[in-house]
DOTIMI-523592 format. One record per residue (C-alpha): x, y, z; residue in one letter. Coordinates in steps of 0.2 Angstrom, whole numbers, padded with zeros to 4 digits, always signed. Layout:
% DOTIMI-523592
XYZA...
% end
This chain:
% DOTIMI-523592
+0209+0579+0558X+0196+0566+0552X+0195+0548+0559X+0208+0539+0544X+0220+0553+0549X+0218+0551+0567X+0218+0532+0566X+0236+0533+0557X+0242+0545+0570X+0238+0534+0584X+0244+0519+0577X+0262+0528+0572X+0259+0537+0591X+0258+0523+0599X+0272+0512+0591X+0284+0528+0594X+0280+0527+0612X+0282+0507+0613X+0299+0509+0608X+0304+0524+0621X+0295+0514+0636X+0306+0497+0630X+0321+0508+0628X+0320+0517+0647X+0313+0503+0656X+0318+0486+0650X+0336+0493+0639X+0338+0507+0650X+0344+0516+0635X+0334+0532+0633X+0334+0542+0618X+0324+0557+0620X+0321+0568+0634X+0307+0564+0647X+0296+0578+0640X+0296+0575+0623X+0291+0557+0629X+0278+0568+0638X+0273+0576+0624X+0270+0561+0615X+0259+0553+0629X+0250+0569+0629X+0244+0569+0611X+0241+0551+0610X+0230+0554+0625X+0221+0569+0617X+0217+0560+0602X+0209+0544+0610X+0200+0556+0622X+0194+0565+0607X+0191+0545+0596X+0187+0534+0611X+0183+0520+0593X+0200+0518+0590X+0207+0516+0610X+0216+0499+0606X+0217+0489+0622X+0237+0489+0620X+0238+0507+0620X+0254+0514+0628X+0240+0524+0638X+0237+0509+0648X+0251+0513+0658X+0245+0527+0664X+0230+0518+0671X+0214+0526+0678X+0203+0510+0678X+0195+0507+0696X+0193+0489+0702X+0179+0486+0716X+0184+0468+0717X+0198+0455+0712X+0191+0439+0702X+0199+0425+0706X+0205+0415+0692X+0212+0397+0690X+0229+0395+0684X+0229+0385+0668X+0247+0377+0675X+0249+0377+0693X+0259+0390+0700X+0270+0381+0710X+0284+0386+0723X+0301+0381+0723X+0310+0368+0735X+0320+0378+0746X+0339+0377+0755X+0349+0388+0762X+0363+0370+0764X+0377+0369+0752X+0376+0352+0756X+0357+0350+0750X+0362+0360+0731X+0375+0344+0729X+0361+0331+0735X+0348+0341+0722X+0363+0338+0710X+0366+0320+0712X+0348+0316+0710X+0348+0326+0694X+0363+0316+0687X+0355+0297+0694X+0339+0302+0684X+0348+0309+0667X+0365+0304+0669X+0380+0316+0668X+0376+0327+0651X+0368+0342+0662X+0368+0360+0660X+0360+0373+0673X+0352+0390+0670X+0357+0401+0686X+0346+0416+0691X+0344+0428+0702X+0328+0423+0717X+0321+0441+0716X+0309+0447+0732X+0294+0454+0724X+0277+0445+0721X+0273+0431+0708X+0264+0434+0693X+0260+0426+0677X+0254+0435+0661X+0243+0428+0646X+0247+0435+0628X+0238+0430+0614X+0241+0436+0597X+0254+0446+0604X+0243+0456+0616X+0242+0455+0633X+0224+0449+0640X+0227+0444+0657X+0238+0444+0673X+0235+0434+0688X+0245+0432+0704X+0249+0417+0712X+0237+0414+0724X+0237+0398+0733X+0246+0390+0717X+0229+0384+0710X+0219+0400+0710X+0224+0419+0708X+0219+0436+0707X+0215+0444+0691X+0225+0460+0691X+0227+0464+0674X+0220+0482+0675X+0236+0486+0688X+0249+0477+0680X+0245+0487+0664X+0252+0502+0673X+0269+0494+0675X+0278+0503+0660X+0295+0488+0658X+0277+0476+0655X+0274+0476+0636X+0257+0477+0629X+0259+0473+0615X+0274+0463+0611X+0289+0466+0598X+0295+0456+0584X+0289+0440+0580X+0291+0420+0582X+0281+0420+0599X+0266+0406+0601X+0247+0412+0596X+0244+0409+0614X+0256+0405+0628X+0260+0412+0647X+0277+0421+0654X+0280+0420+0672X+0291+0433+0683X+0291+0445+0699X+0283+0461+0701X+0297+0470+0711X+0298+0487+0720X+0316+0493+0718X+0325+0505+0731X+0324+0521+0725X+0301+0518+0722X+0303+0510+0738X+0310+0524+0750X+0300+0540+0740X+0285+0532+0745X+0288+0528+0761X+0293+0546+0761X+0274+0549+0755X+0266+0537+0767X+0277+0546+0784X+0269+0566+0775X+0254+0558+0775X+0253+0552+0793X+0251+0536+0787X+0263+0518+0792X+0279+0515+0781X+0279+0499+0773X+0293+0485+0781X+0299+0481+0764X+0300+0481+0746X+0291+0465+0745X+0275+0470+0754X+0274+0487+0747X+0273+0478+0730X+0261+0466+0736X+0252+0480+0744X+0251+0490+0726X+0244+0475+0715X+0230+0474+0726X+0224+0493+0726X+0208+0497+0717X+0211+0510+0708X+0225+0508+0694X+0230+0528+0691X+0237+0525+0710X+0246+0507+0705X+0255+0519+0690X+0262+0533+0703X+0271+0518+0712X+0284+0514+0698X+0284+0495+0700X+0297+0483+0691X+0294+0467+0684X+0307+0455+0679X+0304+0435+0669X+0310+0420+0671X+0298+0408+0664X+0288+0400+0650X+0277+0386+0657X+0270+0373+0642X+0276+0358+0634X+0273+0363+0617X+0286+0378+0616X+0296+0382+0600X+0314+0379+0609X+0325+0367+0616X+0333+0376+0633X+0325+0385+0648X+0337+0398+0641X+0336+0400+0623X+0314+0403+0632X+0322+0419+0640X+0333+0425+0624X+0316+0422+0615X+0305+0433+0629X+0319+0445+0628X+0317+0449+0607X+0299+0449+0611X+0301+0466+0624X+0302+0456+0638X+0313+0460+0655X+0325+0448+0657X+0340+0447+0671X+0356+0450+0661X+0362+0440+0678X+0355+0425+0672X+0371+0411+0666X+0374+0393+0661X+0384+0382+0672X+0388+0366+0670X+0397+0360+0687X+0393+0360+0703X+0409+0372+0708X+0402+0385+0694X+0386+0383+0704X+0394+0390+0719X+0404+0402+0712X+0389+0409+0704X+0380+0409+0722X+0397+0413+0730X+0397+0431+0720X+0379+0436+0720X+0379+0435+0743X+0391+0446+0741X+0387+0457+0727X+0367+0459+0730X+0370+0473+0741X+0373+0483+0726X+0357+0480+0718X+0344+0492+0716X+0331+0481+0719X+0331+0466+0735X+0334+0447+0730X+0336+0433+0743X+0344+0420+0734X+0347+0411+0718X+0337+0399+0708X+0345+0383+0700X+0337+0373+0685X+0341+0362+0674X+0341+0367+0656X+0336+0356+0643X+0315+0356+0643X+0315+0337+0639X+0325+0332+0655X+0315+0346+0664X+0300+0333+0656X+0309+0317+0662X+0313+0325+0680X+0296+0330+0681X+0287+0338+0697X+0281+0333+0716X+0265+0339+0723X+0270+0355+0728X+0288+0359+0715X+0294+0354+0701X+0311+0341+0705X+0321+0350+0690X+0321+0367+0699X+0329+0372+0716X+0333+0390+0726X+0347+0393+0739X+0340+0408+0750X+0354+0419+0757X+0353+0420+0776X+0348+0437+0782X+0366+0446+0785X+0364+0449+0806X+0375+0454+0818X+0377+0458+0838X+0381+0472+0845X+0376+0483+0860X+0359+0493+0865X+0367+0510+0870X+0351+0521+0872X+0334+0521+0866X+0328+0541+0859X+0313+0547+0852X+0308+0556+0837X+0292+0566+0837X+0286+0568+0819X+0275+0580+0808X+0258+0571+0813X+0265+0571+0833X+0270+0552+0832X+0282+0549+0842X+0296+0534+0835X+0305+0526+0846X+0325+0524+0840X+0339+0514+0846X+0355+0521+0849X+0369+0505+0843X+0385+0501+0846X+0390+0505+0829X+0393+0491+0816X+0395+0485+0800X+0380+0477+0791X+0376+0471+0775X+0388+0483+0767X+0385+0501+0778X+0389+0506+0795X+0373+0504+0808X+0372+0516+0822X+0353+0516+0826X+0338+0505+0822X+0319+0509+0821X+0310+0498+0837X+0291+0504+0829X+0282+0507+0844X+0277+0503+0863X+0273+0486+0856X+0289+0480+0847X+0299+0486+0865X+0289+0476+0876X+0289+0459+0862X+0305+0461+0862X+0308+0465+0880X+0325+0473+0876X+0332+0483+0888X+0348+0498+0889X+0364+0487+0889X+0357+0473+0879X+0368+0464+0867X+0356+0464+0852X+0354+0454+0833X+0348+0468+0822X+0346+0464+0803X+0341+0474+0790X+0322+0472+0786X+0320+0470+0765X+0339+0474+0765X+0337+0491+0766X+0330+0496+0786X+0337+0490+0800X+0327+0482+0814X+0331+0473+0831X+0325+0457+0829X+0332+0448+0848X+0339+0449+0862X+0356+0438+0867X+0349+0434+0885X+0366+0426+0888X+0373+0443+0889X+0360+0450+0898X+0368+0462+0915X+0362+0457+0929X+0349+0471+0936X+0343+0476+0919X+0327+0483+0919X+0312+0486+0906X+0312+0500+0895X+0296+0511+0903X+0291+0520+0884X+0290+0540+0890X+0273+0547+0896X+0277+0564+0889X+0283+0572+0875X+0303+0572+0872X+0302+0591+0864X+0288+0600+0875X+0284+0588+0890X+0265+0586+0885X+0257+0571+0891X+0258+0560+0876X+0241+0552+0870X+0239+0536+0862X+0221+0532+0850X+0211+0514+0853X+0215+0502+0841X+0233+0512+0836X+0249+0507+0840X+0258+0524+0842X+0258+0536+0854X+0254+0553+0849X+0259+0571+0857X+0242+0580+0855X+0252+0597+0855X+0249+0602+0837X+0253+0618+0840X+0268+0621+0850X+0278+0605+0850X+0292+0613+0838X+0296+0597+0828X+0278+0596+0825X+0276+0613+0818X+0292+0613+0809X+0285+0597+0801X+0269+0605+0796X+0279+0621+0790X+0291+0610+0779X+0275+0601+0772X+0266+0615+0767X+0282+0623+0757X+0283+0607+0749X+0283+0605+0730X+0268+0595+0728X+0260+0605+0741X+0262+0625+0741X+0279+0624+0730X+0286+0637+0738X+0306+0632+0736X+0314+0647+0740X+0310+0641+0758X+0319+0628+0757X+0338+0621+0764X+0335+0625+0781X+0326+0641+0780X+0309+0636+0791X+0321+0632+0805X+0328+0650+0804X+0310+0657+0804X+0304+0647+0816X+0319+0649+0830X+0316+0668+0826X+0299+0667+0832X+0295+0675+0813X+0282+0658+0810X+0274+0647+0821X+0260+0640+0807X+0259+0641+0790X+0247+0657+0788X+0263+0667+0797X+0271+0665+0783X+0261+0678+0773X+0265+0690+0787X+0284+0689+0782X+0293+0706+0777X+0308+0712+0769X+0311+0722+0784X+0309+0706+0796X+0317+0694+0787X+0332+0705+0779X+0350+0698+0790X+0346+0680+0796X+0355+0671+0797X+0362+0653+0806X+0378+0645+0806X+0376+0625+0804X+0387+0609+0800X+0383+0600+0784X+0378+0584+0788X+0389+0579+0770X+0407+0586+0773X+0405+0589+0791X+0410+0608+0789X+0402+0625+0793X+0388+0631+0783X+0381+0649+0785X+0362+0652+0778X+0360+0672+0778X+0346+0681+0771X+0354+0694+0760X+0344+0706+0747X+0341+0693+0733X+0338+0677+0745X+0323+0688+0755X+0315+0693+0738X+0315+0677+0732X+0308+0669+0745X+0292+0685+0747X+0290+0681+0728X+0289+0664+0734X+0277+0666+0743X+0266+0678+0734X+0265+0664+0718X+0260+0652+0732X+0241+0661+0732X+0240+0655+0715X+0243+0637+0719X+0223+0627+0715X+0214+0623+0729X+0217+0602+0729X+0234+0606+0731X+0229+0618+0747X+0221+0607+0758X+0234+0594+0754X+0245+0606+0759X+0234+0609+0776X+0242+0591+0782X+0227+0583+0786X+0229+0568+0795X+0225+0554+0781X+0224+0568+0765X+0240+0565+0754X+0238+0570+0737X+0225+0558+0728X+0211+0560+0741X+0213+0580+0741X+0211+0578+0722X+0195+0568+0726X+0188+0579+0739X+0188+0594+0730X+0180+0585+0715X+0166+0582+0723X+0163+0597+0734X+0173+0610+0724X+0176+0622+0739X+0179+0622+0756X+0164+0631+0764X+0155+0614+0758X+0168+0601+0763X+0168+0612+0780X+0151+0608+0781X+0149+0589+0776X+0143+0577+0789X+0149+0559+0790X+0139+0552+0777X+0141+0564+0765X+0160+0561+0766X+0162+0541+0765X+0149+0544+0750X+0166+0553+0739X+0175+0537+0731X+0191+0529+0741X+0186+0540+0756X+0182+0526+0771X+0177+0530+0786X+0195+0533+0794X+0197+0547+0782X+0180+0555+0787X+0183+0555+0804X+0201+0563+0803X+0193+0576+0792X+0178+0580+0804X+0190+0579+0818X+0201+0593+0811X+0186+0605+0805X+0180+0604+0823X+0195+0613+0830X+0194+0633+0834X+0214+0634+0831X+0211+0624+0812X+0195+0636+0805X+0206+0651+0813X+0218+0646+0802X+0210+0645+0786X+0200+0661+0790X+0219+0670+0790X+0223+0659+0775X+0207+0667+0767X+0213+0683+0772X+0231+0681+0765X+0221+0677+0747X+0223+0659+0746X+0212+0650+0735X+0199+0639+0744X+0186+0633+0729X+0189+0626+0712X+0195+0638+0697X+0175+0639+0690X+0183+0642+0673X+0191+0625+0672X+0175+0615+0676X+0174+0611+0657X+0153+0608+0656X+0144+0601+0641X+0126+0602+0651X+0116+0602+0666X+0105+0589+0661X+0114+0578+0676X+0114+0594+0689X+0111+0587+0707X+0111+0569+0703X+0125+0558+0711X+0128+0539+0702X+0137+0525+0706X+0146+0515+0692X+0149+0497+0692X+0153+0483+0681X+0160+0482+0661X+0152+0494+0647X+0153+0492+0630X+0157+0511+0623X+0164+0519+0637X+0179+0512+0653X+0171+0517+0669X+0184+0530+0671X+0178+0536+0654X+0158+0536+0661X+0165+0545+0677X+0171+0559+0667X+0157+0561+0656X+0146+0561+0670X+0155+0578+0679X+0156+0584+0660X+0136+0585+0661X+0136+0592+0680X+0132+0575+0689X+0144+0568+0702X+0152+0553+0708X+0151+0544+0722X+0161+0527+0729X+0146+0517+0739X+0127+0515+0737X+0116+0525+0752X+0096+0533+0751X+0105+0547+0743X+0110+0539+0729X+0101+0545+0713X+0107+0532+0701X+0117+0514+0701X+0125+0513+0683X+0126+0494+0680X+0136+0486+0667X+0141+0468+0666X+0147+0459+0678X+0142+0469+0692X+0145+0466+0709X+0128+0455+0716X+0129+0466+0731X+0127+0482+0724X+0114+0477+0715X+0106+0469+0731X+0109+0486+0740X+0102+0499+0729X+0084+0487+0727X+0086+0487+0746X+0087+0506+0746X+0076+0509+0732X+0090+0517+0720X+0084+0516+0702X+0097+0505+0691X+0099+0511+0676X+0109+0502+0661X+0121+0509+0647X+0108+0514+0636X+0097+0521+0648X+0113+0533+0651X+0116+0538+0636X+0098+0542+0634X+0097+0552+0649X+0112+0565+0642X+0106+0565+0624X
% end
C-alpha cells in the first residue's frame, strides 16, 4: 500500500470507528460485534504504526492512549469555573424561585438535570477537534488533562455534523459508573492494594494518573451539561444540549423543561426515589433557568451564577443494631474487620453487614457490640458505619479490643509502620490466604487455567492435593479422579454437588498443561506479588526480560524501571528474599513454566543502542514519547522512569521538565535532542 492508499484507508478507518464508539457509548446502540470493532482498531493502529505522517490528532486511536504525563500543567480557565449554590431545603428552591420571578417577572421556563457525582471538566474544540481538557481546579485555574481524557471513548475527537462555533468550550462530569467501579476495586483488593470509597474518588483518582494507556483500561464516562459564552448560536440553555448532542456529545436524556415550581418537585420527587436504579451515582438535581438572555440579566455572584441552583439528596441512612464484629483474612493476609447488622433496608437492598476498614475506623468511631448504629452507603454503593446513637448506648458496654491473632490459624497478627491494616504474616498456612493465592493464579489474566474454576481449589485444597501453586503440576488423573463436595448455592439456596468425573479431570490436567505456555509477564503476575498487578509485571519484564535478572536487581536498579516507586521495590526485594518464594519458583522451573521473555518476539532493527538506558521527556516534533520508547527497545536500548549516574542518555524535547534537566547536569548525564537521536540510530 503506498502512502495516497494508506492515507484514504485511515481517513475512511477512522470515520468507520467514530461512528461504532458514538453508537456503543453515547447511543448505546451497537451495530457490529466487539471484535470486528477490534479488528478495525487493529488495522487502523497498523497503518499509523506503519505511516506515523498521517497520525491525525483526532485519531480514534486516541482512545486507547499510551502518552505518559510526568506533570499536570495548570491552566487558566478562559470563564471561571464556578460551583453551584447548594440546598438540600425545599423551602430554599421556592426562595431561589421567587428571586427569579422578582428579577424577570413571571414568563420562566427551567431546564431540570441530573447533579451527577463525578469530577468537573471542561473541554476546548476548535474547528471541530478537540485541543484541550482542563479540570476544575480551584475555579480559576486547572489541570491540563487532555492526554487522559482522550482515552474516554463516549468523548468525541472530532466532532459530527456541523453548525458548532470555530471555537467554543463544553462543560460536564467525568463519572465512574457501577459496573467500572466494582471490577476495579476487584483489581485493586488482587493486587493487595486499598479499594477506592466511591465512584467519585476513583474517577478523580484516574484523571490524574501519568500514564494514559492505564486512564483507558478504567472505562470512564463522561456526561455535558454546558456551553459557557455569551456569543452562542441559540436561544435556550436547552436548545445548547440538543445542539452538543447532534454534534456526538453525551447528553442526559433525563434532562426536562419545567415551567412551575410543582413540576420542579415532581421532577426532584422522582429522581430521590428512582437514582438507585442508575448505573452511575448522582446526588441531586440541578435547576436553571432557560433562556440565555435572562441567565444574562440574572447574572452571577462571586462564587455562582444566581440563575442556577442544585438540591443535594440527603444520604439515605438508617439505625439499626451492631450484632457482632467478624474478620476476613484476605489473599495478601489483610485482615477486614466486618460488622455483623441487624438486618435493614437501605437505599433500595437489604443490609446485613458493613465494612469498618481497620483498627482505625473501630477506635474513631468508638463503636461497640450492641450499639444502635447510622450506616449509609458510601458512593451509594458500599455500606459504612458512620455513628454511633450514644442515646442507646447499654450500660457496661465495652471497647471493641481488634484480635491479636489470626481468625483462621491463630498466628500473631502483624501490622507495617505507616499502614493501617493488620496483616497475618502466615503466607503459607493460613488457608484463606493460600486459597486466595491459588484462586489468583488460575485466574484469567493471570495463569487462565478455567477448568479450575467454580469451587474446584477449595476441593483440592481441603484434600490436602495443593497447598501453593506449584502443587498444582503435581496433580494426577489417578489423584484427582472422584472428588467431589456437596455445597449450597449461594443463588437458589439449594444443594450443589462438584464431582471430578472422567471428562471434568481431563479438562482440568489439559488446563494445566496449556498454562506452561502462558508468557512470562503474565507469570510473575500470576506469582501475587504484593504491589505487581498486571501493568507493572508488563513493565518489569520489559526491562529485565527474565527472571534470573529481576532475582537479581538491587534497589536502585528497580525504581530505575518507569512507574516502579519505591514501595514497589521494596515489596519485590522483600519477596525474593524469602527461601519458601525462590523454592517456589525453582519447582515452577521444574514444572516448565516460562521464566524469560519469548526471544523470538523481541522484534530488533539494531544494536546500535545495546546497553544504553534514556530517559525521555518533554514534546517532539516526529515521534509521541511512547512512539520514541518503542523505537528505542526496537534498536536494543532501554527505558527507564527517573534520572540516576547510570543514566546513559536524558532525551529532551520541548517543554521539559526544569528538574530533570537540573538533575542530569548534576549527574553529569549527557542530554541529547531529537535530532541527536535520530542521528545516533541512522
Amino acid at each position: 500500500m503506498d502512502k495516497l492508499q494508506a492515507k484514504e484507508r485511515i481517513a475512511a478507518l477512522s470515520d468507520e470507528i467514530r461512528k461504532h464508539n458514538h453508537n456503543y457509548y453515547v447511543l448505546s446502540r451497537p451495530t457490529i460485534s466487539d471484535y470486528e470493532f477490534d479488528m478495525l482498531l487493529a488495522e487502523l493502529i497498523r497503518l499509523e504504526n506503519e505511516f506515523p505522517e498521517l497520525i491525525e490528532p483526532d485519531s480514534p486511536t486516541g482512545h486507547v492512549g499510551g502518552g505518559v504525563t510526568k506533570e499536570f500543567m495548570q491552566v487558566q480557565h478562559k470563564y471561571p469555573m464556578l460551583s453551584l449554590g447548594n440546598t438540600y431545603s425545599e423551602e430554599e428552591i421556592r426562595d431561589f424561585e421567587e428571586r427569579i420571578h422578582k428579577t424577570i417577572g413571571d414568563e420562566v421556563e427551567y431546564v431540570c438535570e441530573l447533579k451527577f457525582d463525578g469530577v468537573a471538566i471542561g473541554l476546548t474544540y476548535q474547528n471541530g477537534r478537540l485541543v484541550q481538557a482542563v479540570t476544575r481546579g480551584d475555579g480559576v485555574r486547572g489541570d491540563d488533562v487532555t492526554t487522559n481524557i482522550k482515552t474516554i471513548r463516549s468523548i468525541p475527537l472530532k466532532l459530527h455534523g456541523t453548525g458548532f462555533p470555530e471555537e467554543f468550550e463544553i462543560r460536564g462530569e467525568i463519572i465512574l459508573p457501577h459496573a467500572s467501579f466494582e471490577k476495579m476495586n476487584e483489581q485493586r483488593l488482587e493486587d493487595g492494594e486499598e479499594p477506592f470509597a466511591n465512584p467519585r474518588n476513583a474517577a478523580s483518582g484516574s484523571l490524574k494518573m501519568l500514564d494514559s494507556a492505564e486512564v483507558a483500561k478504567r472505562s470512564l464516562d463522561g456526561f455535558f451539561y454546558y456551553l459557557p459564552g455569551n456569543d452562542l448560536p441559540f436561544k435556550t440553555h436547552y436548545e445548547c444540549l440538543l445542539a452538543a448532542k447532534s454534534w456526538g456529545f453525551k447528553i442526559s436524556e433525563f434532562a426536562v423543561r419545567c415551567k412551575t415550581i410543582e413540576e420542579i418537585f415532581d421532577y426532584l420527587n422522582t429522581w430521590d426515589k428512582a437514582r438507585h436504579e442508575l448505573p452511575f451515582d448522582i446526588d441531586g438535581i440541578v435547576m436553571k433557568v432557560n433562556d440565555l438572555k435572562q441567565q444574562e440579566i440574572l447574572g452571577y455572584t462571586a462564587k455562582s451564577p444566581r440563575w442556577a441552583m442544585s438540591y443535594k439528596f440527603k444520604a439515605e441512612q438508617v439505625t439499626t443494631q451492631l450484632l457482632s464484629v467478624a474478620y476476613q483474612v484476605g489473599r495478601t493476609g489483610a485482615v477486614t474487620p466486618v460488622a455483623n447488622l441487624q438486618p435493614v433496608q437501605l437505599a433500595g437492598t437489604v443490609v446485613k453487614r458493613a465494612s469498618l476498614h481497620n483498627a482505625d475506623i473501630i477506635n474513631n468511631l468508638d463503636v461497640r457490640i450492641g450499639d444502635m448504629v447510622f450506616v449509609e452507603k458510601g458512593g451509594e454503593i458500599i455500606p459504612k458505619i458512620i455513628g454511633v446513637d450514644l442515646g442507646q448506648r447499654v450500660a457496661g458496654s465495652t471497647p471493641i479490643a481488634f484480635i491479636g491473632t489470626c481468625p483462621e490459624c491463630g498466628t500473631a497478627l502483624k501490622r507495617t509502620e505507616g499502614e493501617s491494616a493488620w496483616y497475618c504474616p502466615n503466607e503459607t498456612g493460613c488457608p484463606p490466604q493460600i486459597k486466595g493465592k491459588l484462586e489468583h493464579f488460575i485466574s484469567r489474566k493471570a495463569m487462565n487455567i478455567d477448568s479450575l474454576g467454580e469451587g474446584k481449589v477449595e476441593i483440592l485444597f481441603d484434600n490436602g492435593l495443593v497447598r501453593n501453586c506449584a502443587d498444582l503440576y503435581d496433580l494426577t488423573f489417578d489423584r484427582l479422579i472422584g472428588l467431589e463436595k456437596t455445597y449450597q448455592s449461594t443463588e437458589d439456596k439449594k444443594e450443589k454437588k462438584i464431582s471430578f468425573r472422567e471428562k471434568s479431570v481431563a479438562n482440568i490436567l489439559n488446563g494445566i498443561e496449556s498454562s506452561k505456555n502462558v508468557s512470562f509477564d503474565r507469570v510473575l503476575y500470576a506469582l501475587g506479588i504484593r504491589f505487581v498487578g498486571e501493568t507493572v509485571a508488563r513493565k518489569l519484564v520489559a526491562h529485565f526480560i527474565s527472571l534470573d535478572k529481576l532475582m537479581n536487581a538491587e534497589f536502585n536498579d528497580l525504581i530505575e524501571v518507569e512507574e516502579i516507586g519505591e514501595k514497589i521495590a521494596q515489596s519485590i526485594l522483600s519477596w525474593f528474599s524469602e527461601q519458601k518464594n525462590t523454592e517456589l519458583i525453582d519447582r515452577l522451573r521444574m514444572a516448565g513454566i516460562h521464566f524469560k521473555m519469548d526471544e523470538s518476539l523481541i522484534t530488533r532493527i539494531s544494536d546500535k543502542l545495546s546497553g544504553l538506558t534514556f530517559v525521555v521527556s518533554g514534546v517532539f516534533e516526529n515521534f509521541s514519547r511512547d512512539d520514541l520508547k518503542k523505537t528505542i527497545e526496537l534498536h536494543g536500548g532501554k527505558n527507564i522512569g527517573s534520572i540516576s549516574a547510570k543514566t546513559s542518555y536524558l532525551l529532551a524535547g520541548e517543554n521539559m521538565g526544569p528538574e530533570k534537566r537540573k538533575k542530569a547536569e548534576k549527574l553529569g548525564v549527557a542530554i541529547v535532542s531529537e535530532d541527536d537521536f535520530i542521528g545516533m540510530i541512522q
